[in-house]
Each structure stands twice: as C-alpha cells, then as structure tokens.
LUMDOBA-246340 format. One record per atom (N, C-alpha, C, O, CB): y, x, z. Coordinates in steps of 0.001 Angstrom, whole numbers, plus 500000, padded with zeros to 6 digits. Last residue first. Glycine has a CB too. Layout:
LUMDOBA-246340
YXZ;...
end
This chain:
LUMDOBA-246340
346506085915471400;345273084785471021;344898083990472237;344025083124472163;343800085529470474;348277087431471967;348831085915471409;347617084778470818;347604083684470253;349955086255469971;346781090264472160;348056089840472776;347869088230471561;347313088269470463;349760091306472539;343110089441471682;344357090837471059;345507089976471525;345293088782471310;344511091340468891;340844089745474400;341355088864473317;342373090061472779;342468091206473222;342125087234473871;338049091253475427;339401091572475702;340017090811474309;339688091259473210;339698093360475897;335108088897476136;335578090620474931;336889090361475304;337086089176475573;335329090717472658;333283087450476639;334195088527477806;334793089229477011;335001090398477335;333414089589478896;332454086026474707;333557085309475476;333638086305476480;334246085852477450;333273083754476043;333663087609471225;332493087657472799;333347086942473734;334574087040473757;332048089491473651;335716090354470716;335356089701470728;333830089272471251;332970090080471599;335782089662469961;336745092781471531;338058091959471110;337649090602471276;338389089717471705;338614092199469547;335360095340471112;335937094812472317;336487093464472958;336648093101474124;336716095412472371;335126095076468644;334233094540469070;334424094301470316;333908093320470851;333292095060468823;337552095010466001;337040095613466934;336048095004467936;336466093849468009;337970096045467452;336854093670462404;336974093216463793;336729094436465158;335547094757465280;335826092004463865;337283092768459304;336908093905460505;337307093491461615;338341092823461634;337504095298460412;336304090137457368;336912090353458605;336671091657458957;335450091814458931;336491089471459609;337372088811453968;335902090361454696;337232090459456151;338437090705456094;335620092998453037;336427086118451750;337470087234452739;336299088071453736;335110087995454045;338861086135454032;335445084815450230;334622086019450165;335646087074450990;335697088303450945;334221086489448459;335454081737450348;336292082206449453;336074084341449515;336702085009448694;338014081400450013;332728080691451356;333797080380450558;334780080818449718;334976080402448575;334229080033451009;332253082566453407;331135081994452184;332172081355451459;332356082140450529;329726080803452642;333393085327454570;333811083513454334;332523083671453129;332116084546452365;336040082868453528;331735087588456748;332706087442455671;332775085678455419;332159084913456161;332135088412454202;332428090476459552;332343089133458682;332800088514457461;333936088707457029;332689088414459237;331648092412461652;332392092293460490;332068091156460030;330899090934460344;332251093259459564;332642095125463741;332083093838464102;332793093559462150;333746094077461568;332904092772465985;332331098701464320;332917097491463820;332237096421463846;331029096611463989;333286097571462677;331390101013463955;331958100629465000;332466099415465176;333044099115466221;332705101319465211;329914101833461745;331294102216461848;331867102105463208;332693102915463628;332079101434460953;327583100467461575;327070101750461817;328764102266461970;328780103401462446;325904102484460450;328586097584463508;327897097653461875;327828099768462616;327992100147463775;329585096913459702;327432095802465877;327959096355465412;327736097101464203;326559097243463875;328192096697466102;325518093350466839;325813093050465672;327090093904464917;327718093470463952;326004091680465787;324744094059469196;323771093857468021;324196093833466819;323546094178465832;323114092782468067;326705093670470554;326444095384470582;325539095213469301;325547096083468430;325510096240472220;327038090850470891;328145091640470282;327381092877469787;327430093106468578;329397092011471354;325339090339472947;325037090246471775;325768090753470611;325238091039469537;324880089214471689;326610091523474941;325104092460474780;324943091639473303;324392092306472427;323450092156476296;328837090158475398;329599091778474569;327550091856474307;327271092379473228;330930093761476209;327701086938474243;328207087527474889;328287089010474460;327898089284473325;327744087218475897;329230084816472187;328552085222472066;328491085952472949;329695086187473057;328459085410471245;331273082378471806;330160082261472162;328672083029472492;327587082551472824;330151081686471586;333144083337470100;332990083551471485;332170083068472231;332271083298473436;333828083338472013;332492083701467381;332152084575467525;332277084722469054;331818085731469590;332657085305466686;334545081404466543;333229081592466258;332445082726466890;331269082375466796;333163081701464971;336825082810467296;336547081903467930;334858081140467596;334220080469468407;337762081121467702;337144084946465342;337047085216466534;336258083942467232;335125084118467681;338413085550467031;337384083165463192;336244084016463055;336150084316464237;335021084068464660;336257085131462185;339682082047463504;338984080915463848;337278082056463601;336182081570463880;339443079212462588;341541084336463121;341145083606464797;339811082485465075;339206082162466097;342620082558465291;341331084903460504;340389085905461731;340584084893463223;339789084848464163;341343087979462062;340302082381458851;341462082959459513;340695084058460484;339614083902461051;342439081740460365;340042079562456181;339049080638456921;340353081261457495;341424080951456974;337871081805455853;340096077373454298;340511077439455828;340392078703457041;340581078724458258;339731076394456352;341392078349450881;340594078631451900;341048077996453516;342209078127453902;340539080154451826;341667076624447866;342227076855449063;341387077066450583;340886076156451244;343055075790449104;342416075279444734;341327076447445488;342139076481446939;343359076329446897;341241078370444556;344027072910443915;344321073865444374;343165074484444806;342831073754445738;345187073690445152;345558069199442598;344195070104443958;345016071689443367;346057071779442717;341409069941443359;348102066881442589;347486068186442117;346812068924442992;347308069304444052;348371069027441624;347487063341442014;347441064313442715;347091065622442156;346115065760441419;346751063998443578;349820061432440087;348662062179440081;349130063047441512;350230063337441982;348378063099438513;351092058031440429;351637059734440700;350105060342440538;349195059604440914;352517060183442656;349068055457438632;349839055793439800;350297057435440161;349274058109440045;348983055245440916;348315053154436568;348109054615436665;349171054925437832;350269054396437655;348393055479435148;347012050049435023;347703050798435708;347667052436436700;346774052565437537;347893049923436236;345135048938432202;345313050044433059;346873050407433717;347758050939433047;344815051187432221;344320046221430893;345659046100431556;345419047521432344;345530047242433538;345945044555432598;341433046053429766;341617045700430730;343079046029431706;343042046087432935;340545046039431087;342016047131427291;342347045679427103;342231045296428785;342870044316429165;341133044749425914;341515049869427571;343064049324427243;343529047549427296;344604046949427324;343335049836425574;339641051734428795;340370050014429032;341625049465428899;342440048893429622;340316049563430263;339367054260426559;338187053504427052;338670051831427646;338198050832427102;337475054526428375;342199054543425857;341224054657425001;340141053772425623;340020052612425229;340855056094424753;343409054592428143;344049053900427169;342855053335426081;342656052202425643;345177054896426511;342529056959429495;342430055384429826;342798054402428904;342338053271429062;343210055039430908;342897059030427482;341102058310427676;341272056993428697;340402056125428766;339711059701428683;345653058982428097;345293058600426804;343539058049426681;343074057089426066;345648059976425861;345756059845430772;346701058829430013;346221058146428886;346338056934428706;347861059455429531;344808062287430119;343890061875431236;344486060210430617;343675059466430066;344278062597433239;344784063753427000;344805063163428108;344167062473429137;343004062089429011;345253062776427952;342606065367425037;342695064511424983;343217064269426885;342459064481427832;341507064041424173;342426068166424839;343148067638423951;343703066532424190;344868066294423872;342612067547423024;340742069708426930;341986069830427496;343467068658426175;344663068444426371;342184071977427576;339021067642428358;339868067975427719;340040069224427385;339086069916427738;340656067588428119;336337066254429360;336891067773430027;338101068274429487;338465069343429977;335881069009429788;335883063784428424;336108063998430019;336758065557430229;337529065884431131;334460063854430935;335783064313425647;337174063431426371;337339063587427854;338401063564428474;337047061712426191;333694065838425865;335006066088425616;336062065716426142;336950066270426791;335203065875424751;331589063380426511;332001065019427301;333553065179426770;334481064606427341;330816066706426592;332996060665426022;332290061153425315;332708062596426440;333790062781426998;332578060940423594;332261057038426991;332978057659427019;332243059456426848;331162059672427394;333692057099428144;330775054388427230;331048054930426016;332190055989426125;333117055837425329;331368053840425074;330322053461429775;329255053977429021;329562054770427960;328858055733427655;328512053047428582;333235052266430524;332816053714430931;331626054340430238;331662055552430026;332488053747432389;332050049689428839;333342050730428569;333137052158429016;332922053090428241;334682050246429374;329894049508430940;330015049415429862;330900049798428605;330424050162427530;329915048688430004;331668048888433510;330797050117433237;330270050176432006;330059051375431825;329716050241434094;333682046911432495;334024047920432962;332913049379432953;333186050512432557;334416047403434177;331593044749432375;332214045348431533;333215046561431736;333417047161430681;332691044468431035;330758044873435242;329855045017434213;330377045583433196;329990046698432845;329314043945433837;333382043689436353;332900044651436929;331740045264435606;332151046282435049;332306044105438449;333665040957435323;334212042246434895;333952043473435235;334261044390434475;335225042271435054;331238039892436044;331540040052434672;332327041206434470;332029042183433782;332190038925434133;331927039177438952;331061040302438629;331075040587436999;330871041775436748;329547039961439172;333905037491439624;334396038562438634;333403039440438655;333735040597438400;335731039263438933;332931036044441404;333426035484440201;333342036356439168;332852036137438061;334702035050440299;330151037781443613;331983037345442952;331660036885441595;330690037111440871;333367038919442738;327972038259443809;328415036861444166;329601037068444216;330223036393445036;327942036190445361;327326041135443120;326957040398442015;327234038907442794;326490038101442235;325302040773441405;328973042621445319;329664042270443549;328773041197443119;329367040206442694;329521043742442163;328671041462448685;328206041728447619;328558041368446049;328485040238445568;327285041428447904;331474042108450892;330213041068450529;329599042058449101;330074043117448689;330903039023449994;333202043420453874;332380043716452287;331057042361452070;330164041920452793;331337045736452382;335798041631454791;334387041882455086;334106042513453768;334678042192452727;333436040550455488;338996043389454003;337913042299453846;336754042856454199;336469044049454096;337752041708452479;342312044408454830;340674044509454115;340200043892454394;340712043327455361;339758045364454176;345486043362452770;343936043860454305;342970044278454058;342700044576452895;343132042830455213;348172045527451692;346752045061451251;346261044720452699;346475045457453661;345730046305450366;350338047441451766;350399045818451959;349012044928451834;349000043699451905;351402045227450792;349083049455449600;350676049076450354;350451047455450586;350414046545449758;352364049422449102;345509050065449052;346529049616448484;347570049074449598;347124048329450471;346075048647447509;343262051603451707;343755050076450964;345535050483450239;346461051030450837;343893048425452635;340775053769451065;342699053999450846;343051052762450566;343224052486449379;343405055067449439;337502054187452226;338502052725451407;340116053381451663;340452053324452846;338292050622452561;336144055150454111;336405055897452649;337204055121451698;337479055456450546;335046056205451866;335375052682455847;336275054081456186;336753054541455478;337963054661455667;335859055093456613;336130049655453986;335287050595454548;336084051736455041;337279051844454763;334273051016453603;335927046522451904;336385047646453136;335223048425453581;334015048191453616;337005046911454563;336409045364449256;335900045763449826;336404046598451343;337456047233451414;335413046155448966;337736044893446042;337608044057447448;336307044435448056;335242044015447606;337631042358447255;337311046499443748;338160047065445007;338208046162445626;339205046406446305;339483047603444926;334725049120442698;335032047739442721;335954047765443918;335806048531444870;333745046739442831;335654051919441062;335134051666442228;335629049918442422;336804049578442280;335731052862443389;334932054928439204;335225053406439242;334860053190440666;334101053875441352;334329052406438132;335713057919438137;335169057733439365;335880055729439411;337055055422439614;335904059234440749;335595060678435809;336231059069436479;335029058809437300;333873059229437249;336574057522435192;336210063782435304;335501063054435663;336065061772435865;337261061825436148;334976063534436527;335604067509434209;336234066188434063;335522065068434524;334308065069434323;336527065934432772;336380071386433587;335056069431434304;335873068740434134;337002069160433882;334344068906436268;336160074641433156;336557073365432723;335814071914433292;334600071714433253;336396073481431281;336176078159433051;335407077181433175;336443075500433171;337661075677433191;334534077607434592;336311080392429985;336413079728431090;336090078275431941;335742077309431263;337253079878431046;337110082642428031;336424081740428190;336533081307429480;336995082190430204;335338081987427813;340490082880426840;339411083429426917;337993082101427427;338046080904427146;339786084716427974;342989082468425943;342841082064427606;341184082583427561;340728082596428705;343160079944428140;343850082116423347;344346082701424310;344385083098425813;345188083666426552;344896082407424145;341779079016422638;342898080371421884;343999080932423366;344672080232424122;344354079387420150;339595078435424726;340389078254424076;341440079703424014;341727080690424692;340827076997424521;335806077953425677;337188079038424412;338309077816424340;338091076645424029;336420079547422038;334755076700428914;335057076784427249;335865077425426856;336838077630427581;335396075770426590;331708075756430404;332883076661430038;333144076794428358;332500076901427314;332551078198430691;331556072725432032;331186073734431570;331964074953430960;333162074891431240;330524073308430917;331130068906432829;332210070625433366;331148071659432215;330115071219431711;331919071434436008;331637065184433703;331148066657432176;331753067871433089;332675067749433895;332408066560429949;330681062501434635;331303063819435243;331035064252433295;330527063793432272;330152064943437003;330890059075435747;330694059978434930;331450061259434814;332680061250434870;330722059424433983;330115056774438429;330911058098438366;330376058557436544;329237058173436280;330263059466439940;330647053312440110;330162054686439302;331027056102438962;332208056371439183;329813054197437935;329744051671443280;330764052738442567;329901053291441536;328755053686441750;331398054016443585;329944049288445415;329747049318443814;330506050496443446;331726050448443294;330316047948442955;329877049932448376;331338050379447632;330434050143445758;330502051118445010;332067052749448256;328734049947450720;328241048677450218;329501049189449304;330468048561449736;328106047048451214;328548052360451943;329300052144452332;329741050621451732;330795050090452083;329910053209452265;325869053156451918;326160053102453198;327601052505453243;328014052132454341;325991054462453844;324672052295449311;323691051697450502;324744051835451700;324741050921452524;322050052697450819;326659052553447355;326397051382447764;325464051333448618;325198050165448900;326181050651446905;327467054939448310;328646054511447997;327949053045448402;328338052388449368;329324054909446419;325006056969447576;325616056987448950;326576055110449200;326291054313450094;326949058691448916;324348056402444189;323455055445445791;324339055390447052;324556054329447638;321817056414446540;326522057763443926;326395056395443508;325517055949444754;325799055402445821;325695056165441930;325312060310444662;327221059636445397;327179058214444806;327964057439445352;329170060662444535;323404060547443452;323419060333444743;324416059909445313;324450059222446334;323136061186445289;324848060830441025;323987059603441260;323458059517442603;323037058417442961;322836059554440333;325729063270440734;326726061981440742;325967060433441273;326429059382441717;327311061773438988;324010064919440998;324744065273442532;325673063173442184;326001062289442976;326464067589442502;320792063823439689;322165064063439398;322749063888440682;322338063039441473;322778063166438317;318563062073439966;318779062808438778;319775064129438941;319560065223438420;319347061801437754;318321059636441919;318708059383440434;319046060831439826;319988060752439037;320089058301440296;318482061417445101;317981060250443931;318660060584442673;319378061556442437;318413058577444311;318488062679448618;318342063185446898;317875061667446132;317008060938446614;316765064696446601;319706059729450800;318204060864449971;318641061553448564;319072060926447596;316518059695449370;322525060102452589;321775059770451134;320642060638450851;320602061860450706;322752059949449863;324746059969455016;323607061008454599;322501059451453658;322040058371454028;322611062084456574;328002060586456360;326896058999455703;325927059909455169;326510060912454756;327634057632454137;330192060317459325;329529060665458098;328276060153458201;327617059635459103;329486062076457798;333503061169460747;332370060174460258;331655060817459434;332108061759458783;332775058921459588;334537062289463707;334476062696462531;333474061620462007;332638061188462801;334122064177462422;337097060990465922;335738061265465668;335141061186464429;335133060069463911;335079060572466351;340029062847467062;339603061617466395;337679062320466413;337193063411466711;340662061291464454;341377065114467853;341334063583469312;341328062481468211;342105061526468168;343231063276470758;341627066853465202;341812066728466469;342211065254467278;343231064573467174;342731067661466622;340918065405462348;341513066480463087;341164065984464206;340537064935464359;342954066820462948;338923063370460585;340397063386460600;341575064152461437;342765063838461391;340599062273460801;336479064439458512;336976064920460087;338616064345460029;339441064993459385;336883067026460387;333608063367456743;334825062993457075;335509063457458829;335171063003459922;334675061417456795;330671063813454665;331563064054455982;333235063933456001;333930064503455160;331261065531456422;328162063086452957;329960062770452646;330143062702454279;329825061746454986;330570060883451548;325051064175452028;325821063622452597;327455063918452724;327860065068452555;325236063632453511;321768064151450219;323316064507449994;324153063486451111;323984062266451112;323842064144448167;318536066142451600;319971064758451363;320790065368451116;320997066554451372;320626063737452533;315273066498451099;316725067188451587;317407065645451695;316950064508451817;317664068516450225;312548067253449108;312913066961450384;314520067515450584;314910068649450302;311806067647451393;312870068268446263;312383067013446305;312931066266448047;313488065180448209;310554067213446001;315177070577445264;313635070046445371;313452068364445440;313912067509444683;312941070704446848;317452071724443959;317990071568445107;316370071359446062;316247071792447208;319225070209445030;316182072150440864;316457073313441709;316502072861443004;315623073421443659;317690074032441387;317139070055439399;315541070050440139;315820070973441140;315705070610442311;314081070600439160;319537069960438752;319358069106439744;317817069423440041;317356068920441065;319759067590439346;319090072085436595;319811072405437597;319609071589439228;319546072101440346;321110072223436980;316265071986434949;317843070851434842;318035071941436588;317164072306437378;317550068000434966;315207075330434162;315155074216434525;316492073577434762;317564074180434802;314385074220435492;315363078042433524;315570077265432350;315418075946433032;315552075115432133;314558077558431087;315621079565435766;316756079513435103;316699078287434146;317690077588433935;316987080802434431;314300078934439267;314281078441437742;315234078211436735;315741077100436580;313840077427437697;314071080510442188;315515079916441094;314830079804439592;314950080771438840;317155081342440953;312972082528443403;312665080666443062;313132080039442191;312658079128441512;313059079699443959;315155084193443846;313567084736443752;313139083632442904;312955083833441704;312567084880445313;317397083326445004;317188084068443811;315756083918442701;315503083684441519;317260085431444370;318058080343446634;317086082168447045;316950082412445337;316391081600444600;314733082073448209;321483080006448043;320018079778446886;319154081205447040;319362082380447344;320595079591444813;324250078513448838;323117079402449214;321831078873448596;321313077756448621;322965079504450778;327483077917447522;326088077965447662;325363078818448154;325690079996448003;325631077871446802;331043076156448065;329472077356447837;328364077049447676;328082075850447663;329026078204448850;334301075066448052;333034075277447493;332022076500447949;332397077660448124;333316075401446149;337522073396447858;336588074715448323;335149074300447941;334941073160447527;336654075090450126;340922072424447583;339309072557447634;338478074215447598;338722075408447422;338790071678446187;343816070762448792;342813072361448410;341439071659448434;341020070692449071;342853073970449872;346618068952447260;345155069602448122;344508070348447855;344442070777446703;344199069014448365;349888069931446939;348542069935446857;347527069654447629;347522070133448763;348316070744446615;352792067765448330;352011068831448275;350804069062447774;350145068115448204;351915069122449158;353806065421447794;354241066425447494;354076067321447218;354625067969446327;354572066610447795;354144064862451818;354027064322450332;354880065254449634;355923065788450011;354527062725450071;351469067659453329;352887066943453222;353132066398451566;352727066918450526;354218068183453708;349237068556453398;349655068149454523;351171067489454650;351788067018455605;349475069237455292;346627066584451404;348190067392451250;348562066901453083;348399065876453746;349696066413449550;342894067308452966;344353066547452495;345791067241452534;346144068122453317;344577065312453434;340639069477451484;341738069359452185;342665068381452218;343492068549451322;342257070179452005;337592069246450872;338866068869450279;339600068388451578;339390067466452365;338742067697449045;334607071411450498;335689070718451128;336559070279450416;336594070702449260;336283071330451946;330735071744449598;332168071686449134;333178070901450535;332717070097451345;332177070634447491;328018073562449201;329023072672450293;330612072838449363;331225073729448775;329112073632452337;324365072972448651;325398072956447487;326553072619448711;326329071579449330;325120071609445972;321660074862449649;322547074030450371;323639074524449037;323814075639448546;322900074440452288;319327075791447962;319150075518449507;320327074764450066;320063073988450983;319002076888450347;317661076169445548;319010075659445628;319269074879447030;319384073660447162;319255074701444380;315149076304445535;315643077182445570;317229077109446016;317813077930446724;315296077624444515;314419073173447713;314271073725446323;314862075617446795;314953076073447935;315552072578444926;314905071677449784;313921072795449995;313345073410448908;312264073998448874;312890072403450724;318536071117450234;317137070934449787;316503071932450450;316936072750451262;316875070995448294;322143069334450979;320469070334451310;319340070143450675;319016068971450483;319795070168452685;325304069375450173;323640068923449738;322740069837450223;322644071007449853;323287068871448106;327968067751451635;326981068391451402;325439068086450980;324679067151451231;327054068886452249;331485067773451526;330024067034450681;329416068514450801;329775069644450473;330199066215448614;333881066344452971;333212067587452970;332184067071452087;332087065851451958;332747068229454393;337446066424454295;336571065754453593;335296066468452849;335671067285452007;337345065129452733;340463066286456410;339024067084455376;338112066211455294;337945065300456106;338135068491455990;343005065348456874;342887066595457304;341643067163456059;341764068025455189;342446066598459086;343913062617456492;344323063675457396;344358064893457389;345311065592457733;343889063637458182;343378060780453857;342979061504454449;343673062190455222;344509062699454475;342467061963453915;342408058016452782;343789058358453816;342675059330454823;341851059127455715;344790056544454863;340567058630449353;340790058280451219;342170058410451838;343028059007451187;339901059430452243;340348059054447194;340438058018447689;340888057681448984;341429056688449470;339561057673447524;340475061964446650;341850061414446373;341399060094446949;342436059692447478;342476061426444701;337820062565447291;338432063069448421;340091062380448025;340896062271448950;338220064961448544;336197061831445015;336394061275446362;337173061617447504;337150060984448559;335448061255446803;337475063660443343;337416062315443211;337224061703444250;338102060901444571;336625061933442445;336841066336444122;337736066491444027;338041064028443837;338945063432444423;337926067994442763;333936066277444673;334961066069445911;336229066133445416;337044065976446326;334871067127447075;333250065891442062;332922064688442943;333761065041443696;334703064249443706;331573064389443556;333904068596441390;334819067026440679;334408066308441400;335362065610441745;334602066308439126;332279069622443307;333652069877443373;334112068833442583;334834068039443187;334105071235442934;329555069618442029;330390069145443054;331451068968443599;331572068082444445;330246069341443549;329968070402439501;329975069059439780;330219068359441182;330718067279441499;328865068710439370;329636073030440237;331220072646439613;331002070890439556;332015070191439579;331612073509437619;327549073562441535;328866073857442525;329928073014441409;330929072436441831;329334075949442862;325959072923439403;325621072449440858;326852072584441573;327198071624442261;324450073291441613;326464075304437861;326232073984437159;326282072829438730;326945071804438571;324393074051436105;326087077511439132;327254077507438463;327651075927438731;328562075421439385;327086078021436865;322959077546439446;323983077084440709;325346076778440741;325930076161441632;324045077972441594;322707078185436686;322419076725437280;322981076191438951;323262075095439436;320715076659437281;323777080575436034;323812079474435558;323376078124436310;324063077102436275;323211079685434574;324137082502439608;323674082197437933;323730081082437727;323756080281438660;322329082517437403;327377083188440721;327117082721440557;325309082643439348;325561082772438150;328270082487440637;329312085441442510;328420085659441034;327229085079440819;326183085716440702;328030087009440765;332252083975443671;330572084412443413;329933084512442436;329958083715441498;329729083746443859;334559083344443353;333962084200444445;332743084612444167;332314085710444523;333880083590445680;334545081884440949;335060083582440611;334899084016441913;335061085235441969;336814083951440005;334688078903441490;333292080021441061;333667081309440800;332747081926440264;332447079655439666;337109078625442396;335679078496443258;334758079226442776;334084080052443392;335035077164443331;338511079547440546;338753079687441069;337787079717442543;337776080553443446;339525079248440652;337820077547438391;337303078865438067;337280079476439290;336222080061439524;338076079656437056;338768075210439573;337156075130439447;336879076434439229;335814076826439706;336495074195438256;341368075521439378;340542075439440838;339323075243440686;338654075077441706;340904074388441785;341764075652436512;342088076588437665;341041076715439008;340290077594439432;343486076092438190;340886073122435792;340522073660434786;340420074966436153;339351075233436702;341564073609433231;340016069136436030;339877070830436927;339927071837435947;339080071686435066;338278071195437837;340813066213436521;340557067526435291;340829068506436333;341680068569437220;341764067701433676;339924062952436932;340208064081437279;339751064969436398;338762064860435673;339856064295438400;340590059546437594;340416060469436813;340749061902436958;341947062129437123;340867060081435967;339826056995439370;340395058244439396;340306058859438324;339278058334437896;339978058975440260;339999053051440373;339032054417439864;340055055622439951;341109055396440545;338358054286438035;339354049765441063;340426051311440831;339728052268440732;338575052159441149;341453051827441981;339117046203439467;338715047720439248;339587049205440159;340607049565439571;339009047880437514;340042044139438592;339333044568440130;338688045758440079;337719046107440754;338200043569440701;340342043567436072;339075043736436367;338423044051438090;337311044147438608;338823044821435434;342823043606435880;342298042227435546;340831042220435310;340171041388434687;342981041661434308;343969046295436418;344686044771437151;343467043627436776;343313042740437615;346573044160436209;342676049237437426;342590047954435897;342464046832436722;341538046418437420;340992047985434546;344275051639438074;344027050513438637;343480049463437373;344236049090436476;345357050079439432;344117055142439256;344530053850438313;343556052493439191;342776052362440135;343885054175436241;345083058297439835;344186057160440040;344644056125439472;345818056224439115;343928056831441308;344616061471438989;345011060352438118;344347058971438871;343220058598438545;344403060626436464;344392065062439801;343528063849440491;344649062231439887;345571062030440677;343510064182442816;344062068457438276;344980067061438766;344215065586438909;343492065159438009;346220066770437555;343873070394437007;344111070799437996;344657069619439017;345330069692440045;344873071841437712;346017069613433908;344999070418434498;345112070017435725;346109069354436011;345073071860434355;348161068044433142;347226067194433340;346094068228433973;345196067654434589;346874066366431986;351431067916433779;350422068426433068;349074068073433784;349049067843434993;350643069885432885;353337064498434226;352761065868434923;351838066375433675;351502065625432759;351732065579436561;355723062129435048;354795062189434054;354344063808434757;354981064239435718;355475061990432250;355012059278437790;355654060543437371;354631061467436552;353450061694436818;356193061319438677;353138056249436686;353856056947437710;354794058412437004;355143058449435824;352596057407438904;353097053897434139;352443054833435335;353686055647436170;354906055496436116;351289056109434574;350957051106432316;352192051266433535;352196052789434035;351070053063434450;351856050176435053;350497050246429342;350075050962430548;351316051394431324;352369051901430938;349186052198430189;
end
C-alpha cells in the first residue's frame, strides 16, 4: 500500500484508490467533531443517532468534491424528526481543516424513543445534497425520496439516480468508554465510488478528463466493482469506529489484494458560519414595525444559531432595513 503523509487518525477524511478495481472511496473517523456537534444540543437518543450519521455522510461526501466554499445535506420529513441539516466547509487554504456542522428540529411530543431512528424522519419528505461554490457562481442541488432504511441508503439512491455515481456507503457511530476520556461519542465510515464517471460532485484525479457517464453493469470491469462491495460486506462496526484498528490498516484488511492506494488525509473540525453581521443581515428585511414585535421584555432584539447555540443581543435600532446600521457595517 502506497500513501501519503503519515497523521493520527481521529477527526480525519482518508481517500484511496484501489488501482485494479476502478474503485476510489474515503474513509473517515470522527471522534471530536462529532461530540462537538452533538454537545450543542441536548439531543434524545434517536435524533443523536440521525445527526451523527449525518455528519459521516457529509463528512465523506464533502472530501469528494472541488469544493470552494459548502456543501450541505438535508433531510425533511413529516415524522417527528422534522429536518436532519448538516454543512461542510471547504479548507480555505492547503493545509487547512474543514469544518462541519449539524442540527435538528424534532417535535418531542411524537418522538418514538424505542423506534429505528430512520422511522422517526416518516414516510413523506426527501434527502437532498446542496452545493454553493460562493459568490458569482450558481449553487447545485439533487433531492432523493426517503428510501432503503437508512440516511446512507438514500445517499446511495441520490448518487445513482441523479448523479448515475454507483456508490456505496457503510457507516457505524455511537458512544464509547475509553480509559481516560470517559464516554463519548465516535462513527466511522467508507464511502466506494466507481471512478469513470463525470459529474458536478466528481473531484477528477491531476490530469484526468471526464467522461460521458455510462452505466457499471456494461463495463468490462463490472466484476470488480461487485467484488469490491462484497469485501466492503465484510467489514465489522468496530473496525469502522476504531479507535484500535487504523484507517491504513481496515484498508489493508478489507482490499489488500485489490492494490489500495491512500492519498494525504483530510482533517474536519466543528465549525460555525454564524456572525452577528450575517444575523443583522437576516434580519433586514424586516421593517422597525416588525422589529417592535420581536423585542424581548429587556429591550433587545435576540437570536440564536441552530447550529452551534451562539446567542445574539442586538439593539433594535440597529436593525430592519431602516434600522441605523453600527459604524463599518
């Protein structure tokens, strides 16, 4: 096995390549930035379960792309489990982390503790993969029916109805003891992806074109493709969530005969976008008579991030598209 610069393995996005299957995939371990999402909120068990899978999915799909700027997954239902949102930030410089982010909104009341988690979201909704590459570009995005079970199996369907991408995923997260660190939370995941293909969500390989997308099962090499998920079949929770077993070493373990090449890991990060200007600027749309509605009994205008649980005070003068801006806004 070939790889890049060696690193600790928490908190870190592993992409690889299996040369003689047409294979590239990711491997990812969250130990920090997953607690880190769920320590805004006091989460119960099953929305726990819903936010931390989402996040390894965005933390996996979001290392594929030439990304700019953000990358978003959202799930809506008409379950209790009303909207699952996650972001992933691209490093704004090589070198640097990406951030992720996460929430939920769920009605309490509805919430079925002892049920699979994936029922919770219901029956009517979608999971969809948003893409913004910043300013004086046009944001993309692909919307999937709730299916197969699982936040991973909708990113499977997404992958091959909208973006024709043969992709699988196997996830694990939950919380675990280890000596000295108390209990805490933990996921793991690979993410395969057949690689002659093009698409938006496609990162072509240095020097690569892209190609019409045709269909895996009329390549040569649909064999390998097969055996590849078949290998992935046999891969065990543990090994996905480590912390014993390498990210290095479960490739080794699961395709060693398929020649694994491994490339620099990416390291994610918890990381908020939220700012009182961009709260202001939300908030100028409003005029001072709607402003007056929404003063709290102090005098104050107030807000908070669903994301990461920052608390704005705000003078109310300040804001509103007539409200008196503060000097440099």
């Amino acid at each position: 096995m070939t790889q890049g610069t060696q690193t600790a393995w928490d908190d870190t996005v592993l992409p690889f390549q299996l040369d003689l299957a047409d294979v590239r995939g990711r491997v990812a371990r969250l130990d920090g930035v997953l607690q880190d999402v769920l320590r805004q909120h006091n989460y119960p068990a099953p929305i726990e379960a819903l936010v931390a899978e989402a996040v390894v999915l965005t933390a996996l799909i979001g290392q594929t792309i030439d990304l700019r700027w953000k990358l978003s997954i959202q799930v809506r239902g008409d379950g209790p489990a009303r909207i699952i949102a996650t972001d992933y930030y691209g490093p704004t410089e090589d070198g640097q982390p990406a951030r992720i982010r996460g929430y939920a909104s769920f009605d309490p009341d509805r919430l079925d503790m002892e049920a699979d988690p994936f029922t919770q979201i219901g029956e009517k909704g979608y999971f969809a993969i948003l893409i913004d590459q910043g300013e004086g570009t046009q944001p993309y995005s692909g919307i999937t029916s709730l299916t197969g079970g699982s936040l991973a199996a909708c990113a499977e369907a997404y992958f091959a109805q909208s973006e024709q991408l043969p992709t699988r995923f196997a996830l694990s997260y939950g919380r675990s003891n280890e000596p000295g660190r108390g209990e805490r939370w933990r996921a793991g995941g690979i993410m395969l992806q057949h690689m002659p293909k093009a698409s938006p969500l496609r990162k072509p390989a240095e020097g690569e074109f892209k190609v019409t997308p045709i269909n895996v099962d009329v390549l040569e090499d649909g064999e390998n493709w097969a055996r590849a998920n078949i290998l992935l079949d046999t891969v065990e929770d543990m090994e996905l969530i480590g912390p014993n077993v390498t990210s290095t070493s479960l490739l080794a373990r699961l395709f060693h005969e398929e020649e694994p090449r491994i490339f620099d890991t990416q390291n994610v990060v918890f990381g908020c976008s939220c700012s009182e200007d961009k709260v202001r600027q939300s908030l100028s749309i409003y005029s001072q008579k709607d402003i007056a509605h929404m003063i709290t009994p102090e005098g104050t205008v107030t807000a908070d991030c669903q994301f990461c649980g920052a608390h704005y005070v705000l003078d109310p003068e300040t804001v509103g598209f007539k409200g008196d801006k503060p000097p440099g806004f």
